[in-house]
N, CA and C atoms as a LAMMPS dump frame, in Angstrom:
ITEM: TIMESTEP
0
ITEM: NUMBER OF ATOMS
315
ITEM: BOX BOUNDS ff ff ff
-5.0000000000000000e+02 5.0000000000000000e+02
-5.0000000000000000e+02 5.0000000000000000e+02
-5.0000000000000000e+02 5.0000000000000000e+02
ITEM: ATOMS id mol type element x y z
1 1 1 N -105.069 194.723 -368.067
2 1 2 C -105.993 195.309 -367.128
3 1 3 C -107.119 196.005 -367.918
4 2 1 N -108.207 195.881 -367.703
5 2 2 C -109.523 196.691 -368.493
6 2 3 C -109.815 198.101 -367.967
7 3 1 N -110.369 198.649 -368.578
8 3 2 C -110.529 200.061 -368.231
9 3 3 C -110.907 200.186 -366.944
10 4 1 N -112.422 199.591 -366.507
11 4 2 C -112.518 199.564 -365.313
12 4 3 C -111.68 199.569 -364.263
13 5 1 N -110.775 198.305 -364.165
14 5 2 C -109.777 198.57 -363.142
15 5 3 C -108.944 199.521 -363.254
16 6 1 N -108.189 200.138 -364.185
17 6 2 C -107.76 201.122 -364.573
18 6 3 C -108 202.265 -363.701
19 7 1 N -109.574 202.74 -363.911
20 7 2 C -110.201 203.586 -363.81
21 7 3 C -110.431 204.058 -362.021
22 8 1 N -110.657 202.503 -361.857
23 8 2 C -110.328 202.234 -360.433
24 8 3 C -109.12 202.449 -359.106
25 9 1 N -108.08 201.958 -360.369
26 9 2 C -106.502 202.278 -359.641
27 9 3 C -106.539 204.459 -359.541
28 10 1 N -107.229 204.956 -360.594
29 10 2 C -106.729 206.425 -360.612
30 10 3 C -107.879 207.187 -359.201
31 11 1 N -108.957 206.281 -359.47
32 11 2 C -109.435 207.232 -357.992
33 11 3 C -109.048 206.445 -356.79
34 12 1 N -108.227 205.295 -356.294
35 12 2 C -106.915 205.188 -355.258
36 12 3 C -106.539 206.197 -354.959
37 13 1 N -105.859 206.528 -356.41
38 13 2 C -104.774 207.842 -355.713
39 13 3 C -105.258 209.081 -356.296
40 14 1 N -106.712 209.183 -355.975
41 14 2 C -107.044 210.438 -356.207
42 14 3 C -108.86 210.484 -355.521
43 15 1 N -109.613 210.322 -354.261
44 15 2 C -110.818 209.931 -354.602
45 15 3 C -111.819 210.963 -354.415
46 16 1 N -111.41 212.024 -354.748
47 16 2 C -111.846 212.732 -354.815
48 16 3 C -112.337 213.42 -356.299
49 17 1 N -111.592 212.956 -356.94
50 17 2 C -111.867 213.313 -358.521
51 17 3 C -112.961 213.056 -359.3
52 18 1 N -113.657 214.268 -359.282
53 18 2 C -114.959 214.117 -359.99
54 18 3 C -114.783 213.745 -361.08
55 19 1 N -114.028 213.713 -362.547
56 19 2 C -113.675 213.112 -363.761
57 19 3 C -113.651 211.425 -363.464
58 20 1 N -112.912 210.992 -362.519
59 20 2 C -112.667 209.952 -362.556
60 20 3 C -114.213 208.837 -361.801
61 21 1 N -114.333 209.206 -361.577
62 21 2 C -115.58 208.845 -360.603
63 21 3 C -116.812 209.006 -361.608
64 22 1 N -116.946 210.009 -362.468
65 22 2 C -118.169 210.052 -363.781
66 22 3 C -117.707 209.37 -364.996
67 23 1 N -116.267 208.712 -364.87
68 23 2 C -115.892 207.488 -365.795
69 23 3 C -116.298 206.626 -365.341
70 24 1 N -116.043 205.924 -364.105
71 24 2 C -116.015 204.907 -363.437
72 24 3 C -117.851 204.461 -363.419
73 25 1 N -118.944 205.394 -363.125
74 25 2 C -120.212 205.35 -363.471
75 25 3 C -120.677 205.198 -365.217
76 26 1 N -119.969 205.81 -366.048
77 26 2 C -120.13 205.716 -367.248
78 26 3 C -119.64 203.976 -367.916
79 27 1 N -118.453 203.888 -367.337
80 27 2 C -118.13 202.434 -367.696
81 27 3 C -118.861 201.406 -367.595
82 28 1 N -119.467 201.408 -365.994
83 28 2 C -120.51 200.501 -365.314
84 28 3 C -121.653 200.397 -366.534
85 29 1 N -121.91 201.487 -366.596
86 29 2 C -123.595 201.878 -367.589
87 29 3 C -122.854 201.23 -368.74
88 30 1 N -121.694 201.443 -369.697
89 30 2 C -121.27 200.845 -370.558
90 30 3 C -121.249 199.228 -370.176
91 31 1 N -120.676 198.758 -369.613
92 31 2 C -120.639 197.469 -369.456
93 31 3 C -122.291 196.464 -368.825
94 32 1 N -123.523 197.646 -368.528
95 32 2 C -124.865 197.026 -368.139
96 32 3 C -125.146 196.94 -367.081
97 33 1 N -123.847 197.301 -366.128
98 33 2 C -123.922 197.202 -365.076
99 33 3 C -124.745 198.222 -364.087
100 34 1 N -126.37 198.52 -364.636
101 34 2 C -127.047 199.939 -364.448
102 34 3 C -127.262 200.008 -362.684
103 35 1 N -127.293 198.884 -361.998
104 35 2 C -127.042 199.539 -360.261
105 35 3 C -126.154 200.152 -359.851
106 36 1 N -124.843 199.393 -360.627
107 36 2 C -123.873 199.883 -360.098
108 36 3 C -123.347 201.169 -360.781
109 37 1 N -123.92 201.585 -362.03
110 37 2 C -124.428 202.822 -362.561
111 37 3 C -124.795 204.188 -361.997
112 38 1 N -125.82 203.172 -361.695
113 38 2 C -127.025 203.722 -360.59
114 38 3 C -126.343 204.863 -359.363
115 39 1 N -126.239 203.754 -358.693
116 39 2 C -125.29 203.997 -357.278
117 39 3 C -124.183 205.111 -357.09
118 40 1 N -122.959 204.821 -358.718
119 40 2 C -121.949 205.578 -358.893
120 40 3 C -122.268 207.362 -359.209
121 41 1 N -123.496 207.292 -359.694
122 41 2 C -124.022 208.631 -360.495
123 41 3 C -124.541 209.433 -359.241
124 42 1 N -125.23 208.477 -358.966
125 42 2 C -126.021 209.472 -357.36
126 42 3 C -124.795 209.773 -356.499
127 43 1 N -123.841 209.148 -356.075
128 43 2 C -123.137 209.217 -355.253
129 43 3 C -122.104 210.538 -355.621
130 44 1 N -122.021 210.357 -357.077
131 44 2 C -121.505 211.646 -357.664
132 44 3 C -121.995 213.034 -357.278
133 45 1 N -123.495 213.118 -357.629
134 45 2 C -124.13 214.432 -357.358
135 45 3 C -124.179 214.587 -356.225
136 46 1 N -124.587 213.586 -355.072
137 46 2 C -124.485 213.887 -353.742
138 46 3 C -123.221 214.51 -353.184
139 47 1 N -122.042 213.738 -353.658
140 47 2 C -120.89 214.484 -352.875
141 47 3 C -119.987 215.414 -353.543
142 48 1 N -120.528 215.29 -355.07
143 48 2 C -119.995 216.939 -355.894
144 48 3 C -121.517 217.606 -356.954
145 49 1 N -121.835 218.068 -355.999
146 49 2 C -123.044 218.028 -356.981
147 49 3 C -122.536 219.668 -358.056
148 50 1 N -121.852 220.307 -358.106
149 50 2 C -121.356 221.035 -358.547
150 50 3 C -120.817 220.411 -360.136
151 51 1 N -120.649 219.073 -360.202
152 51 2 C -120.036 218.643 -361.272
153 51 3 C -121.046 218.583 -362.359
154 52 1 N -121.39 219.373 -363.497
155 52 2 C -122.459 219.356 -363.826
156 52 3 C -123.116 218.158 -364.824
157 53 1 N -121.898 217.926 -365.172
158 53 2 C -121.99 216.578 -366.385
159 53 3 C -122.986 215.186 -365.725
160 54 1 N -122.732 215.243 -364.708
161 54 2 C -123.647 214.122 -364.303
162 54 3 C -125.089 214.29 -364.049
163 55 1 N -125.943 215.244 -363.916
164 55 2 C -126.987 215.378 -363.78
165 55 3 C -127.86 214.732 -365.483
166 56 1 N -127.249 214.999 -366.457
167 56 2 C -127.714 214.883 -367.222
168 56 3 C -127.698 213.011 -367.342
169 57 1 N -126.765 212.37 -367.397
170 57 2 C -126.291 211.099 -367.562
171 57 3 C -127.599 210.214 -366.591
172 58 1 N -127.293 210.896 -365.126
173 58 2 C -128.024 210.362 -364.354
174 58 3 C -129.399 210.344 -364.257
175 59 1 N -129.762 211.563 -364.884
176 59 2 C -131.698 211.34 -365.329
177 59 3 C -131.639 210.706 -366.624
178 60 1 N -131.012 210.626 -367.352
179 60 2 C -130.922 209.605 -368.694
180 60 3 C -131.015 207.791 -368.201
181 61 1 N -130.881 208.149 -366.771
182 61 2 C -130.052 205.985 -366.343
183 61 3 C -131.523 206.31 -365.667
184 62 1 N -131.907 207.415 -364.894
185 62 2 C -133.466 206.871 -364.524
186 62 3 C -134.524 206.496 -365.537
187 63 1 N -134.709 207.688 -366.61
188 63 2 C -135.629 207.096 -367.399
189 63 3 C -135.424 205.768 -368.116
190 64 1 N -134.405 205.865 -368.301
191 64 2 C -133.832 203.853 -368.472
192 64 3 C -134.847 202.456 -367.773
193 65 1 N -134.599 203.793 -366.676
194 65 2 C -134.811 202.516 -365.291
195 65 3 C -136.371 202.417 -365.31
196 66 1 N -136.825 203.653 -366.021
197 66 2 C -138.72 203.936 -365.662
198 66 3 C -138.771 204.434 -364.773
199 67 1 N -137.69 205.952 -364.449
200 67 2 C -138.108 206.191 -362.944
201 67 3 C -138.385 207.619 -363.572
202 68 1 N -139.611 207.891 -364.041
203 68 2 C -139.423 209.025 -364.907
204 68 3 C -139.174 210.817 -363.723
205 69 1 N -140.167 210.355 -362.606
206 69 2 C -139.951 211.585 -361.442
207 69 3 C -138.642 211.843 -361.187
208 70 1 N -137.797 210.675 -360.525
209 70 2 C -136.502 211.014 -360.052
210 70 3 C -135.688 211.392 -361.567
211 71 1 N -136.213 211.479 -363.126
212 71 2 C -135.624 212.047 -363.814
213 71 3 C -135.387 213.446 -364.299
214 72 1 N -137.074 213.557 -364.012
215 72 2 C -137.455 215.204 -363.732
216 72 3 C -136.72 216.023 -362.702
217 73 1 N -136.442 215.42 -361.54
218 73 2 C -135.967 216.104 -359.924
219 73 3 C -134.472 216.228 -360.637
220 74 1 N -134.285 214.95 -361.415
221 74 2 C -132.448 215.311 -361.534
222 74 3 C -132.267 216.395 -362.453
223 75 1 N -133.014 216.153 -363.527
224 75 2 C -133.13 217.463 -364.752
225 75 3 C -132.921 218.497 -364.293
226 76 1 N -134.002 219.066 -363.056
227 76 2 C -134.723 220.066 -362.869
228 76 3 C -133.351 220.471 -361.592
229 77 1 N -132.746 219.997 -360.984
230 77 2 C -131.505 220.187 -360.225
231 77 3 C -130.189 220.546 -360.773
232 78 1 N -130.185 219.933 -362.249
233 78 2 C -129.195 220.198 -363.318
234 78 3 C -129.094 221.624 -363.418
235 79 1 N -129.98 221.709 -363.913
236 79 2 C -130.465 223.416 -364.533
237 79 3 C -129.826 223.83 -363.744
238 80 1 N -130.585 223.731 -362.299
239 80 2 C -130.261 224.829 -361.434
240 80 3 C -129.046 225.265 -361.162
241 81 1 N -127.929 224.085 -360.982
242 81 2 C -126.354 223.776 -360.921
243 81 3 C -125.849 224.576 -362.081
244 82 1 N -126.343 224.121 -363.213
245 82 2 C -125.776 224.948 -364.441
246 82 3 C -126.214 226.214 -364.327
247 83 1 N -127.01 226.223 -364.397
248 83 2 C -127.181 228.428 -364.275
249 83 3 C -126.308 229.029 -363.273
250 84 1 N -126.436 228.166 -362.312
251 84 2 C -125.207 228.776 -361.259
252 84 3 C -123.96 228.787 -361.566
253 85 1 N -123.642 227.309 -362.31
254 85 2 C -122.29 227.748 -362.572
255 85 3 C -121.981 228.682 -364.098
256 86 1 N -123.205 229.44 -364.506
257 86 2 C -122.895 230.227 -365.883
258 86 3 C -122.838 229.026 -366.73
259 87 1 N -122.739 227.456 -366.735
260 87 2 C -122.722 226.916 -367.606
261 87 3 C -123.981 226.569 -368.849
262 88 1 N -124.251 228.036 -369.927
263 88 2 C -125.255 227.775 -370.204
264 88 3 C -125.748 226.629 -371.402
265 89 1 N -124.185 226.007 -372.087
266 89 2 C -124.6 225.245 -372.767
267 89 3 C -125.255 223.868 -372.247
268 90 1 N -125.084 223.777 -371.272
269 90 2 C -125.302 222.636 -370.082
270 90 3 C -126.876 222.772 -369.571
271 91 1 N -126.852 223.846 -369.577
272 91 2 C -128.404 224.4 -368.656
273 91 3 C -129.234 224.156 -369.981
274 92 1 N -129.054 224.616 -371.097
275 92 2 C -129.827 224.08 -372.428
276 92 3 C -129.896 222.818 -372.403
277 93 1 N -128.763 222.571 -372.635
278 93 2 C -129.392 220.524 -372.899
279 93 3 C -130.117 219.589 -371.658
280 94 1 N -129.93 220.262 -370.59
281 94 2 C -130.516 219.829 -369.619
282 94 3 C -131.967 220.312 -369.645
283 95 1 N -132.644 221.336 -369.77
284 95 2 C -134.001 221.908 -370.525
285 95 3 C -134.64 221.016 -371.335
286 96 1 N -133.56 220.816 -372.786
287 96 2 C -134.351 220.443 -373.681
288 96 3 C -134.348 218.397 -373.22
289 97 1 N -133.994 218.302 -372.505
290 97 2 C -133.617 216.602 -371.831
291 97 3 C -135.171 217.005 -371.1
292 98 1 N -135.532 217.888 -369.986
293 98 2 C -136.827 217.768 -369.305
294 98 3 C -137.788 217.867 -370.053
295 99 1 N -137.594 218.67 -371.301
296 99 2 C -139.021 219.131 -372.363
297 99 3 C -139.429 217.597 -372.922
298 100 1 N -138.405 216.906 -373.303
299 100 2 C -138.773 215.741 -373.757
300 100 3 C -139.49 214.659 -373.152
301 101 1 N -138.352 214.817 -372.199
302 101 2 C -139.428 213.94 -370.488
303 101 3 C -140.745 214.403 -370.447
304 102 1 N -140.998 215.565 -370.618
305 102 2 C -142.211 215.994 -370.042
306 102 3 C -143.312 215.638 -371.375
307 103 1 N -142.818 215.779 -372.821
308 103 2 C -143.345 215.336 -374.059
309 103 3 C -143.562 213.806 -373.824
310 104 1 N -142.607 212.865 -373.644
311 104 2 C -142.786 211.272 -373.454
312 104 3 C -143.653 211.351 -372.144
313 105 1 N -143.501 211.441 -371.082
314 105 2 C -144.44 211.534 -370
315 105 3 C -145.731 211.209 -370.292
């Protein structure tokens, strides 16, 4: 069985699990599969947007994509998530991820 399915069988019996669900998007992006990337990452922040790890991943798969705004909005939503949750090493790299955007821009 490959990771994917794997990965697949654990949010079955769990689908609520934000870990498992920011694998399951990470794999996709590993394997090229960037819609279904795409799709998995947003769907993440939308229904845990508290999880902070994905904000960053997911403006990384836009500028991929050339979507440089919706990379800024995700950046700039990161932060905000991370300061809230005190997570400040998170809220840094998410900063220095928009400074760059905004440098390449």
């Amino acid at each position: 069985m490959d990771r994917l399915a794997i990965l697949k069988e654990y949010l079955r019996d769990d689908p609520e699990d934000a870990f498992t669900r920011f694998a399951i998007a990470s794999e996709y992006r590993k394997l090229g599969d960037l819609q279904a990337a795409l799709e998995a990452f947003e769907g993440l922040v939308r229904d845990q947007p508290g999880y902070v790890g994905t904000y960053y991943h997911l403006a990384a798969l836009y500028r991929e994509l050339d979507r440089g705004e919706d990379a800024r909005r995700t950046y700039q939503a990161g932060i905000k998530t991370a300061a809230a949750a005190g997570d400040r090493h998170a809220e840094s790299e998410l900063r220095s991820a928009l400074l760059e955007l905004d440098i390449d821009f």
